[in-house]
C-alpha positions as a printed Julia matrix, in Angstrom:
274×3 Matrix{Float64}:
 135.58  68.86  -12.17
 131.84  68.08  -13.22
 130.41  71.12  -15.28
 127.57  73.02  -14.34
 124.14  73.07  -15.82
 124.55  76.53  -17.09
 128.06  75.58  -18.69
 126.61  72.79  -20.15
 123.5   74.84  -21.64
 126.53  77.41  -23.21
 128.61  74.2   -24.53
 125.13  72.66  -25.93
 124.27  75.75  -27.78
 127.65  76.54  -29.46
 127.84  72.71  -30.72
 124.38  73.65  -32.57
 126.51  76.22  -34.45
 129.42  73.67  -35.09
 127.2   70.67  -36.03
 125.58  72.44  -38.37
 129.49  73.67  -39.35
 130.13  70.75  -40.17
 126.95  70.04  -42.2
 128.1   72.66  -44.78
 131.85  70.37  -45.38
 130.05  67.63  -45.52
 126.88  68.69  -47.71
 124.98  66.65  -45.1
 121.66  67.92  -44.22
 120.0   67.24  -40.95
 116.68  68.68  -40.04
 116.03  70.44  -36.31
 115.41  67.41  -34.37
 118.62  65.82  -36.06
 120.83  68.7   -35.04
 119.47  69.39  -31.55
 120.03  65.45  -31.05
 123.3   65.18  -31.65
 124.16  68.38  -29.48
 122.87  66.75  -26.35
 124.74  63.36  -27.71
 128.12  65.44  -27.34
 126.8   67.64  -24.28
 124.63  64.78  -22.27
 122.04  65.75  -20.45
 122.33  65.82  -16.67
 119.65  64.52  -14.27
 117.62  67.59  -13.25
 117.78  68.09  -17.65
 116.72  64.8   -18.27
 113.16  65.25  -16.7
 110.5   65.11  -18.29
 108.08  67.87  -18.47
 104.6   67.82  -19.04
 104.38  67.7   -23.01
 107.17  64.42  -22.67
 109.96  66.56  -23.88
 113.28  66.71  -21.61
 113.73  69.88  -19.16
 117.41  70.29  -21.2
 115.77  69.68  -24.68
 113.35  72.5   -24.56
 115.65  74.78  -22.84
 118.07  74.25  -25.42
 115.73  74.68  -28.37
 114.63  77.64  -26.51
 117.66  79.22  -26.62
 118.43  78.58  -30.33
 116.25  81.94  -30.27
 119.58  83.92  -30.12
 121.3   82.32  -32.41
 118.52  83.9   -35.17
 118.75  86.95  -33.4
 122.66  87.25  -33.72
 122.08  86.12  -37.29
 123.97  83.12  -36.95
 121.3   81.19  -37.73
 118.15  81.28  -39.99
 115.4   78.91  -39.4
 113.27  78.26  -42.67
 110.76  75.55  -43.73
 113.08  73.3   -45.44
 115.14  73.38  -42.25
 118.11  75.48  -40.36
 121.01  77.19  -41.86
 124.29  78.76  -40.98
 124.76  81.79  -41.72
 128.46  83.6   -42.63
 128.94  85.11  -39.66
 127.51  81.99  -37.9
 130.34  80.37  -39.62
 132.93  83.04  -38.63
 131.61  83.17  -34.33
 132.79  79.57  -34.48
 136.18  80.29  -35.51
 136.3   84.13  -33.62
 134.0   82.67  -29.79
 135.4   78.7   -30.26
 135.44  78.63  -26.29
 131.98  78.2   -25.05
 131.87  80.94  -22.21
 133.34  83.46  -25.41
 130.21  82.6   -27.33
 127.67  82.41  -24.79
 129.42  86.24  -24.12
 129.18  87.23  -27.29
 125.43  85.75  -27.56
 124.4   87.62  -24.2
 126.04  91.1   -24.76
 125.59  91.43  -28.91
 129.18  91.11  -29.17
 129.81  91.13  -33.31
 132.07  88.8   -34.7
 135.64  90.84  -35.57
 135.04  92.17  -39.09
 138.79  90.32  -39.84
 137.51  86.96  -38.97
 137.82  84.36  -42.13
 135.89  81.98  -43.0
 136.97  78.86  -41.71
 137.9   76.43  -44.28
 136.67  72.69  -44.89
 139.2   70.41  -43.1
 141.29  68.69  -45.62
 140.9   65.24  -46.49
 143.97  63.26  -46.51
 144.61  61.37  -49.68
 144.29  57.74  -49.75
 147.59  55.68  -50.08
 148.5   54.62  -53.49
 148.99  50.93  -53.74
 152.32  49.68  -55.13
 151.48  47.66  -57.94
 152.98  44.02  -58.01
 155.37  43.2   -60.2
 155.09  40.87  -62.61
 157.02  37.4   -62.06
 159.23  36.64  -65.48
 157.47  34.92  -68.16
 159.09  30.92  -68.05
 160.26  30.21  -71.61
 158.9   26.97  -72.96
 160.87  24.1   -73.88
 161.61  23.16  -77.5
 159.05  20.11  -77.03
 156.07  22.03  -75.82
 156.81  24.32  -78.67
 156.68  21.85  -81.75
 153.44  20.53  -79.8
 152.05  23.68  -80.22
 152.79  24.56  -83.21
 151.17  21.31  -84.63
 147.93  21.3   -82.29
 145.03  22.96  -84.66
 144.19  25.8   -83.45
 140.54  25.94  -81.59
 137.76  27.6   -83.14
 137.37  30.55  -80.48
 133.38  30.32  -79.5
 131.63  33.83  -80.47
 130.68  35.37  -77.04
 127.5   36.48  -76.33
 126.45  40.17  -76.17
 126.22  40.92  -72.6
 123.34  42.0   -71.48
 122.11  45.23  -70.71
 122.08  46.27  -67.06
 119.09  46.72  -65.57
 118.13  50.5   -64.7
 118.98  51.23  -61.04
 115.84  50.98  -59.0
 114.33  54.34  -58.13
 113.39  54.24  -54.04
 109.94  55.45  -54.2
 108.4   56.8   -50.61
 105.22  55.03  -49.72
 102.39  57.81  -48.63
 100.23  56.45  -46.07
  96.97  56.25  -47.39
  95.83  58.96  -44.84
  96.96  61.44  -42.21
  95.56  63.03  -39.33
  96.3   65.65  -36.64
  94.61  64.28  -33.62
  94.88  66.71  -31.41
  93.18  68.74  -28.41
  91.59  70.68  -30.53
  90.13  68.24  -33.01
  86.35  69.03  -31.85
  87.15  72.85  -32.96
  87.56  71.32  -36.37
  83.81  69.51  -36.02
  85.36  66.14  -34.76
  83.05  64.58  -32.41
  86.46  64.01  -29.79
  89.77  65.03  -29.54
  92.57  63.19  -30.24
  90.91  60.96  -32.22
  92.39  60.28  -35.7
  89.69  58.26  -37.01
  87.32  61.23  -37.96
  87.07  62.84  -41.43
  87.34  66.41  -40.09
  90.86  65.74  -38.81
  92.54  64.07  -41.96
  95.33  66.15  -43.87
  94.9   66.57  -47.41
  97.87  65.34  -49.86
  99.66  67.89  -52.54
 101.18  65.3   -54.98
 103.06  68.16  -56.9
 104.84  68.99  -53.09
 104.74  65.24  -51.47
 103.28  67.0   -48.97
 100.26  66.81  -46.32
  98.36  69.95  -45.39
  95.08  71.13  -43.51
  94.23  74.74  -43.1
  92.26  75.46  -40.02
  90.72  78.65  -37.89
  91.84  78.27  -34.35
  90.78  80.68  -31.41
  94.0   82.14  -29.64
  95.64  79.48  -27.21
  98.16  76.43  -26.11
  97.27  73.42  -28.59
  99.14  70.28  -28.12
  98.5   67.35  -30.72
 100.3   64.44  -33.08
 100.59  63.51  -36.09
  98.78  60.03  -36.89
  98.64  57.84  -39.67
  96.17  55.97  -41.39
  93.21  56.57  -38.96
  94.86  54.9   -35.99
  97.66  55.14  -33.23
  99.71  52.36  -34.99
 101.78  54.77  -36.38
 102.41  58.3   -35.29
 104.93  60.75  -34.82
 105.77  63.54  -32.49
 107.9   66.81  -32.36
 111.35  66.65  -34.59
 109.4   63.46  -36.35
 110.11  61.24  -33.74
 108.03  58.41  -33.8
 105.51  58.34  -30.45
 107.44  61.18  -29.57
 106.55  64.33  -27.67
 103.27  66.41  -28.51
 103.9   68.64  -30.87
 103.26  72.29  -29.41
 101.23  75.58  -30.36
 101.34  78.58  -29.48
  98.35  80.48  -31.4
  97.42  84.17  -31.5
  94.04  82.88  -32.81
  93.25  82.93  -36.94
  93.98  80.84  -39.72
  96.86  78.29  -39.13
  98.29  75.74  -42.13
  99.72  72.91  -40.96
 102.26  70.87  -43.4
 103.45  67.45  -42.66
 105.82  65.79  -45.07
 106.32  62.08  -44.55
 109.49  62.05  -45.71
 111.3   63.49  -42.36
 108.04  62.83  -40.44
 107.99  66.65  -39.59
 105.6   69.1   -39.8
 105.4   72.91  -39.73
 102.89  75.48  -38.87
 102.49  78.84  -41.16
């Protein structure tokens, strides 16, 4: 029997907890977009979720980062700059709600997670299987001719051996920075730009902290809905959307009007607003 959106929506929302579960065994860190990707992989959208809405983002994929909201306010969850984390008790509701209509219960009515609820436990790795060495096949013992033929050959000047080598230092991946970056946006002629979304202008380019590898401009905004991308190198060649997805969706503000600093590092292609 085919689930129902709302089932679906509950299923998608615990997997962010257990994806991000699983992070913490495997010391593998995936930023927002990661994790909210690979909770619709293992909850597909269905076809009213897959539609696009206005901004290019799926119906299901903004609902679902939506409702990641409660996760933060159940203090499972913590969102920061450097990316999301699971709390303890996140940890524990997996283990204490692990059926998705329990959770979505717990999430709706403030349900706490049982104070005797342990910390689940890394799953454990089996061991790899120990190769039986070979044995050795008996040495053959030579015959009395070969002997006296050895004993009377001179014995060879060994050759010295050369030093080896040193081995060369392991290459160091350095990250390219684009030579510039822009926010074009729809509110690029606030910021003096003679258009918006136009990354070619001066007014719009990000300013590089090489102590941080990071881009930043600090701008005054009046209050309202902003909608603009990331774009490198004064052009449209290259640009990237919300979760760092490359000509993704427009990334999306909400502003109460005042100074807003945006940060874009070009490592995950992200940015953030403060």
């Amino acid at each position: 029997m085919a689930k129902s959106t709302v089932e679906k929506s509950s299923a998608r929302l615990k997997t962010v907890l257990d994806v991000l579960a699983e992070g913490t065994w495997s010391e593998k860190s995936l930023n927002a977009g990661e994790i909210l990707a690979e909770a619709i992989v293992r909850v597909p959208l269905d076809e009213r979720e897959s539609e696009l809405l206005s901004g290019g983002i799926p119906r299901g994929h903004k609902s679902l980062t939506t409702e990641t909201a409660k996760l933060v306010k159940a203090g499972w969850l913590v969102k920061g700059r450097s990316g999301w984390t699971i709390t303890d008790d996140g940890l524990r509701a997996t283990v204490a709600f692990a059926k998705p209509d329990e959770f979505v219960t717990a999430l709706t009515e403030g349900i706490p997670v049982p104070a005797d609820t342990p910390l689940p436990t890394a799953p454990v790795k089996k061991a790899p299987a120990r190769k039986t060495a070979a044995k050795k096949a008996p040495a053959v013992e030579k015959a009395p001719a070969a002997k006296a033929a050895a004993t009377k050959a001179p014995a060879a000047k060994a050759t010295p051996k050369k030093a080896a080598a040193p081995k060369a230092a392991a290459a160091v991946e350095k990250l390219e920075q684009p030579s510039a970056v822009a926010i074009a946006g729809d509110f690029n002629t606030i910021l003096g730009a003679p258009e918006d979304w136009a990354p070619q202008y001066d007014e719009v380019q990000m300013k590089f902290n090489a102590r941080r590898k990071v881009w930043t401009l600090a701008a005054t905004l009046p209050a309202g809905f902003y909608t603009y991308k990331i774009a490198l190198n004064r052009s449209w060649d290259e640009n990237y959307g919300a979760f760092g997805a490359r000509d993704g969706a427009n990334h999306e503000l909400k502003h109460d009007g005042g100074k807003v600093t945006f940060t874009y590092d070009h490592a995950t292609r992200d940015i953030v607003t403060a």
